[in-house]
C-alpha atoms as an extended CHARMM CRD file, in Angstrom:
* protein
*
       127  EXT
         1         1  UNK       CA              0.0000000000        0.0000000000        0.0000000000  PROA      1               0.0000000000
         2         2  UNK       CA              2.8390000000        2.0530000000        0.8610000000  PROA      2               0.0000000000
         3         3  UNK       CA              4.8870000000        1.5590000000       -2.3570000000  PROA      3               0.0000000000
         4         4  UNK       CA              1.6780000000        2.2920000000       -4.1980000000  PROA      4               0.0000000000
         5         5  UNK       CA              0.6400000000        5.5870000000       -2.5040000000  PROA      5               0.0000000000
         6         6  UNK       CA              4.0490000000        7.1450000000       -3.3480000000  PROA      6               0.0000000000
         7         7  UNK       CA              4.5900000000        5.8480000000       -6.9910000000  PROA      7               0.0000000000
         8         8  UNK       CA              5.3210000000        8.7830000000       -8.5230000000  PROA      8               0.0000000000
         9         9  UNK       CA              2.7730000000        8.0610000000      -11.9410000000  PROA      9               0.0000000000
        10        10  UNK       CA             -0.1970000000        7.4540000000       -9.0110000000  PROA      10              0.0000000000
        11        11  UNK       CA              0.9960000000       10.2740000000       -7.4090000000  PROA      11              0.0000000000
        12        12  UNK       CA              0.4230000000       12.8470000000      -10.1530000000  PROA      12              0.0000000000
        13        13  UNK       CA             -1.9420000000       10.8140000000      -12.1840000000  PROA      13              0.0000000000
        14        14  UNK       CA             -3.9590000000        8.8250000000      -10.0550000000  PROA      14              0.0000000000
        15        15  UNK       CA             -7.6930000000        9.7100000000      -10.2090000000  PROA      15              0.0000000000
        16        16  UNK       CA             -9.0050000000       11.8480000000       -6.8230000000  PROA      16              0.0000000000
        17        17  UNK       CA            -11.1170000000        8.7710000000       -5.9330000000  PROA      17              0.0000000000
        18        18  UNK       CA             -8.6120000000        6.3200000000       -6.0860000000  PROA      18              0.0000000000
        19        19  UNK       CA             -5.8300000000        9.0850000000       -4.5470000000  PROA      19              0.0000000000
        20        20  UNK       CA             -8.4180000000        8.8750000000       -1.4550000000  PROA      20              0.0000000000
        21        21  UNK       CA             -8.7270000000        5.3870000000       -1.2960000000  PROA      21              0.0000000000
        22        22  UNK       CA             -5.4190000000        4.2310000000       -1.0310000000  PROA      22              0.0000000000
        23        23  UNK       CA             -4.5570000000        7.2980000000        1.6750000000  PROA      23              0.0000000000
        24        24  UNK       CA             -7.1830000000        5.9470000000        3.5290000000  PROA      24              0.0000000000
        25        25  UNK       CA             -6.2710000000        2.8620000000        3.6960000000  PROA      25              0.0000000000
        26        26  UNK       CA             -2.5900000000        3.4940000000        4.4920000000  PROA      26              0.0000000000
        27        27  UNK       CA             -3.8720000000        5.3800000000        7.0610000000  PROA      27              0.0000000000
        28        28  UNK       CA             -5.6920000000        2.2760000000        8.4420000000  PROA      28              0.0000000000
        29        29  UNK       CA             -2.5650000000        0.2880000000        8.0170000000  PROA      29              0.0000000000
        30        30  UNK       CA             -0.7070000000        2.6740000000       10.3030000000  PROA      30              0.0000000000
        31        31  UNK       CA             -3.4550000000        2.7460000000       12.9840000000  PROA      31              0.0000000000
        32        32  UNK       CA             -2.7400000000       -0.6830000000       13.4400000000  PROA      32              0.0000000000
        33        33  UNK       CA              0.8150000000       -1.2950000000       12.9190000000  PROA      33              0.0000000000
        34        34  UNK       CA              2.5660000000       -1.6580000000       15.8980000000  PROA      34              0.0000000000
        35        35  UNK       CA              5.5510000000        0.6560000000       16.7650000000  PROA      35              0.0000000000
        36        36  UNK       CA              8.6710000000        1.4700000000       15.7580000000  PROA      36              0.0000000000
        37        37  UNK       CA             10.5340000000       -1.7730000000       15.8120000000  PROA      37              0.0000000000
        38        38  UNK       CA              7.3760000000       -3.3520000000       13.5500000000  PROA      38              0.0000000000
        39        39  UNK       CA              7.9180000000       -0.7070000000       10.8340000000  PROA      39              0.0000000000
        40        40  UNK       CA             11.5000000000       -1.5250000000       11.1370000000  PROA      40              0.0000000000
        41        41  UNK       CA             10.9960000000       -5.0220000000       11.0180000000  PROA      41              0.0000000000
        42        42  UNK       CA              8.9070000000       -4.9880000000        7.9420000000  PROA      42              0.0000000000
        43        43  UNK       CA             11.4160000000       -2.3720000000        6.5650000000  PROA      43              0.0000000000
        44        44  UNK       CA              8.0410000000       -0.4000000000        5.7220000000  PROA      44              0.0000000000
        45        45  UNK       CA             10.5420000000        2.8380000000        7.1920000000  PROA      45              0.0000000000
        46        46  UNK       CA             11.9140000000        3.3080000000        3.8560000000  PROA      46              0.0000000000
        47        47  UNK       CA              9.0850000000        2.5430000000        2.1320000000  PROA      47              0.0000000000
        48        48  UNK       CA              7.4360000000        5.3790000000        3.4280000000  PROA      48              0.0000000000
        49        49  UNK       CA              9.6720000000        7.9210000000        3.7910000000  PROA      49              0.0000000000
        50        50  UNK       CA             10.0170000000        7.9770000000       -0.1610000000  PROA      50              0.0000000000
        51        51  UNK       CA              6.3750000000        7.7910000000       -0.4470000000  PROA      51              0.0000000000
        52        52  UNK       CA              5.6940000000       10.8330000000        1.6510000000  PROA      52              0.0000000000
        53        53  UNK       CA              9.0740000000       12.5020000000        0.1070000000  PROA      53              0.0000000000
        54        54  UNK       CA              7.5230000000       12.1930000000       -3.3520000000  PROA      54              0.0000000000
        55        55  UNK       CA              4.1580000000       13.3510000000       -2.2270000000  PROA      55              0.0000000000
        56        56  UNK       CA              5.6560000000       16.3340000000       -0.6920000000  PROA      56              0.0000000000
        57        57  UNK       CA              6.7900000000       17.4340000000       -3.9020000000  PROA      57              0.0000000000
        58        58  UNK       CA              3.9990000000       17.1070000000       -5.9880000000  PROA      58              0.0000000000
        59        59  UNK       CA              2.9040000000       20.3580000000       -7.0770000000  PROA      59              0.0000000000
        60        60  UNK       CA             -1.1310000000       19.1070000000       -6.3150000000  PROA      60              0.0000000000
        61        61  UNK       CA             -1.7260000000       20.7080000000       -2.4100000000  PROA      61              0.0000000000
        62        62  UNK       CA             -3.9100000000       17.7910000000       -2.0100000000  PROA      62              0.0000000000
        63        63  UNK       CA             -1.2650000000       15.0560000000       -2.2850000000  PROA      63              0.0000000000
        64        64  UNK       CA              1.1100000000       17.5650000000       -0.2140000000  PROA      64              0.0000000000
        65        65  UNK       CA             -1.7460000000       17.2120000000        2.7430000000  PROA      65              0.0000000000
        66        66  UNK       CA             -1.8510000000       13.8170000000        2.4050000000  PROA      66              0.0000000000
        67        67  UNK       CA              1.2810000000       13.6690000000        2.6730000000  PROA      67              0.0000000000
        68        68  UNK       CA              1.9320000000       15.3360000000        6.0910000000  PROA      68              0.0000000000
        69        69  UNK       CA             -1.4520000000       13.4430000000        7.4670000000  PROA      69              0.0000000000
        70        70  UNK       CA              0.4780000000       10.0320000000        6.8080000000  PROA      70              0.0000000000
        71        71  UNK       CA              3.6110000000       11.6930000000        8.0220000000  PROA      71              0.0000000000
        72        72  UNK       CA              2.4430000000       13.0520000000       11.1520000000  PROA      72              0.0000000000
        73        73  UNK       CA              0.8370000000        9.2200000000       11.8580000000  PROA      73              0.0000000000
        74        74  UNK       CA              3.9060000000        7.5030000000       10.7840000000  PROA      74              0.0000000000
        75        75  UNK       CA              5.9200000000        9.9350000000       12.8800000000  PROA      75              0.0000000000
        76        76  UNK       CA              3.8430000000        9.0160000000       15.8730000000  PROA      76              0.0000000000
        77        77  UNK       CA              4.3390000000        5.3950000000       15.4180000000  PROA      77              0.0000000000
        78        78  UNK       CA              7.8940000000        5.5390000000       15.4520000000  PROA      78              0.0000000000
        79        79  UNK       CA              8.1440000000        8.0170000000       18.8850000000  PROA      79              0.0000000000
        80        80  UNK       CA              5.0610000000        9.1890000000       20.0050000000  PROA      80              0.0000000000
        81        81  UNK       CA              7.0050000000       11.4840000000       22.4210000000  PROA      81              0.0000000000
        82        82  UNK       CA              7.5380000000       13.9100000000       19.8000000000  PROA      82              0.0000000000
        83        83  UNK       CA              5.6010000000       15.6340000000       17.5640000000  PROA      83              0.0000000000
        84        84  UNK       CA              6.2960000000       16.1780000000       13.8490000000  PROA      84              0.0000000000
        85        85  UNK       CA              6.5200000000       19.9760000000       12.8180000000  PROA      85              0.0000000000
        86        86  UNK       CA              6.0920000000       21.0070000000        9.3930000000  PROA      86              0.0000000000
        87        87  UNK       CA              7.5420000000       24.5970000000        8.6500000000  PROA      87              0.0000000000
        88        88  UNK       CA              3.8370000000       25.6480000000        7.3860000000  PROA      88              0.0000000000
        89        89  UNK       CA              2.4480000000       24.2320000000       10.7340000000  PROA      89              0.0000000000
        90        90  UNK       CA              3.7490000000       27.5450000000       12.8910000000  PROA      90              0.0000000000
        91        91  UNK       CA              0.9470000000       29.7380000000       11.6280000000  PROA      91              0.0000000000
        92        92  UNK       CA             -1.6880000000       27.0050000000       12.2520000000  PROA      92              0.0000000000
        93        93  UNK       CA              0.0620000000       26.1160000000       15.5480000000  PROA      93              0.0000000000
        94        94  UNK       CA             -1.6550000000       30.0260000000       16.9230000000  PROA      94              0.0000000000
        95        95  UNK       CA             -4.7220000000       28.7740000000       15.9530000000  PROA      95              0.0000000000
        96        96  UNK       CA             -5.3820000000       25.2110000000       17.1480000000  PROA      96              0.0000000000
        97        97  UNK       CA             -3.8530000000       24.1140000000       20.1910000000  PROA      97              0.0000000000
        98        98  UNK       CA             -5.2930000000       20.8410000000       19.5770000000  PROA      98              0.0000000000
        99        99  UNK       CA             -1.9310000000       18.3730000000       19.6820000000  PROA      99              0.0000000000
       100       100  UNK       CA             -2.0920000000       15.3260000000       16.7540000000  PROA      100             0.0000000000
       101       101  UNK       CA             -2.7620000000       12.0730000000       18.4040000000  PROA      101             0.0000000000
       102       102  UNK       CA             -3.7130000000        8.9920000000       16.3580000000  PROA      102             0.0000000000
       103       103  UNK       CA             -6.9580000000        9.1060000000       17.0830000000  PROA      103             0.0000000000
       104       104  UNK       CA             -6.9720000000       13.0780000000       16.0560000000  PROA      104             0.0000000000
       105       105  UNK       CA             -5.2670000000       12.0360000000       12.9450000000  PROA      105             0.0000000000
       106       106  UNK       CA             -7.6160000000        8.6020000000       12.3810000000  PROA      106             0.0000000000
       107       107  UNK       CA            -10.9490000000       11.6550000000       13.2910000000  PROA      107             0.0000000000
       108       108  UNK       CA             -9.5420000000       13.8110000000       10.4780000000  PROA      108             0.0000000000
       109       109  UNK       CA             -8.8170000000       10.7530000000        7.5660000000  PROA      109             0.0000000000
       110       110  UNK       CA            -11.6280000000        9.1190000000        8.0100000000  PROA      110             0.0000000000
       111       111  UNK       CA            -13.9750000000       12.4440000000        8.1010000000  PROA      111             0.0000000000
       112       112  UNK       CA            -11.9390000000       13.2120000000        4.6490000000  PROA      112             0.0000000000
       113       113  UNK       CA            -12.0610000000        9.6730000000        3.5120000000  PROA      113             0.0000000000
       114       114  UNK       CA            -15.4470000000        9.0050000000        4.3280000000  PROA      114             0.0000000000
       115       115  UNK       CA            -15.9230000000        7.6600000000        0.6680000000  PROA      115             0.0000000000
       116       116  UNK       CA            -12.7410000000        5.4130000000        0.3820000000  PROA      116             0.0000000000
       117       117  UNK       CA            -13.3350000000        1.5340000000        0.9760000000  PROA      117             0.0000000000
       118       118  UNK       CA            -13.8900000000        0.0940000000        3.8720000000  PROA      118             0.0000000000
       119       119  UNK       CA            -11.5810000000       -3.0500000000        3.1200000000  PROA      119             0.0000000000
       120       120  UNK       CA             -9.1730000000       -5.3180000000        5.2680000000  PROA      120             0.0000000000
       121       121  UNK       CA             -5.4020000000       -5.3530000000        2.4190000000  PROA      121             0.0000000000
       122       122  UNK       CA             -2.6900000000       -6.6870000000        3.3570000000  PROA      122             0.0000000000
       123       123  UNK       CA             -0.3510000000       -3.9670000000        5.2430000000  PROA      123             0.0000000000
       124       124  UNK       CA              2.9300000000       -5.4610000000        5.2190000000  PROA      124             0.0000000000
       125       125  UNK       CA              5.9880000000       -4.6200000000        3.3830000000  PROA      125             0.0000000000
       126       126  UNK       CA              4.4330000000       -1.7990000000        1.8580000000  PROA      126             0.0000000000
       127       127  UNK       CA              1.8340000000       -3.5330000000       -0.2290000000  PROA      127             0.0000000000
């Protein structure tokens, strides 16, 4: 799923729908991968940090957002001790106080992904 969600054609190609779908179901993946030394285990680290690199520079804002929403989840599973800043984040920090949590994070994806599939996939090694 991983590998998928940061291919670079699905990245700037992929339809909105199916751009959706797969974020929410990484996002599902994450919620129930256990911590850091599963993602390192699975080597699904790497995986994803090129996935969210790519998405971060696509020039569509929506795959940026998706982008730091998977980030800030992945971040959490690997230390949840620390948050993860973006540099954009400072002016939005003023006006929510609210901290990112993974169930703030799971609120927000599956509000915005309240069409995307409701399916089990396989969330190991990336696919």
């Amino acid at each position: 799923v991983g590998a998928v969600w940061g291919e670079a054609h699905f990245v700037q190609y992929g339809a909105k729908l199916q751009q959706e779908q797969v974020s929410w179901l990484l996002a599902g993946c994450l919620r129930h991968v256990g911590g850091r030394e599963t993602l390192e285990g699975q080597q699904l680290v790497g995986v994803l940090v090129k996935a969210i690199q790519v998405r971060m520079e696509s020039p569509i804002p929506q795959r940026r957002e998706d982008a730091k929403r998977i980030a800030e989840m992945f971040a959490f599973r690997l230390d949840p001790t620390h948050k993860l800043k973006f540099d954009d984040d400072a002016e939005t920090d003023e006006e929510e106080d609210e901290e990112v949590s993974p169930q703030n994070v799971n609120e927000d994806e599956g509000r915005r992904m309240e069409h995307g599939r409701s399916g089990g996939g396989d969330c190991k090694d990336g696919g």
